[in-house]
C-alpha positions, 0 to 999 in steps of 0.5 A: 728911172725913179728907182734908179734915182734913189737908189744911192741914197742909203749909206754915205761914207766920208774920211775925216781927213781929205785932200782938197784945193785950199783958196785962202791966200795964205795956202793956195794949193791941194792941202789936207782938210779935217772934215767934220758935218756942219751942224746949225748954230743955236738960233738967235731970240734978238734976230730981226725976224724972231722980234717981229714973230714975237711981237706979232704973236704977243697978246689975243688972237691965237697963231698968227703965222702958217705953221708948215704941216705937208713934209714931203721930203724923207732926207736931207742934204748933207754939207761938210765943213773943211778945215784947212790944217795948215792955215785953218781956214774953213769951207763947206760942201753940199752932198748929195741927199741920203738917208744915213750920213757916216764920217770915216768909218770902217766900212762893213763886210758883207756875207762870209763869217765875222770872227 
């Protein structure tokens, strides 16, 4: 059963556009999405946790916080970012883990020539 677990975790393929329930209250309906994979934003050097880290770390005393070693995950869940193309408004879905994450590419023949 493990095997079977994991075994859809190779290749995930998403179209750039999708047609998905919009709950804004200028639509409220099934309208097309532009979908693109969310991506973190630049961490911020004034958040509240990394003045305090700072200021812990300031001075004698080497690391003063555990620095995490045992990775155990090989993937990552992907999220994508829906927007709305008529009122613009954006939501976010988390995927399934996988290994390779492909955003409306053709998909690739198997076997039989490739002219």
């Amino acid at each position: 059963e493990h095997r079977r677990k994991f075994r859809d975790l190779t290749m995930v393929n998403i179209p750039k556009e999708r047609k998905t329930f919009c709950k804004s209250k200028k639509c409220g309906k099934h309208t097309t999405h532009k979908v693109t994979q969310y991506k973190a934003g630049k961490a911020s050097s004034f958040a509240q946790g990394k003045r305090r880290y700072d200021s812990k770390q300031m001075g004698y005393g080497g690391q003063t916080k555990p620095v995490f070693h045992k990775k155990a995950k090989t993937t990552k869940k992907i999220t994508i970012r829906m927007e709305c193309k008529e009122c613009k408004a954006k939501k976010q879905q988390v995927l399934k883990r996988c290994k390779h994450f492909e955003l409306g590419e053709k998909k690739k023949l198997t076997g039989g020539p490739q002219y």
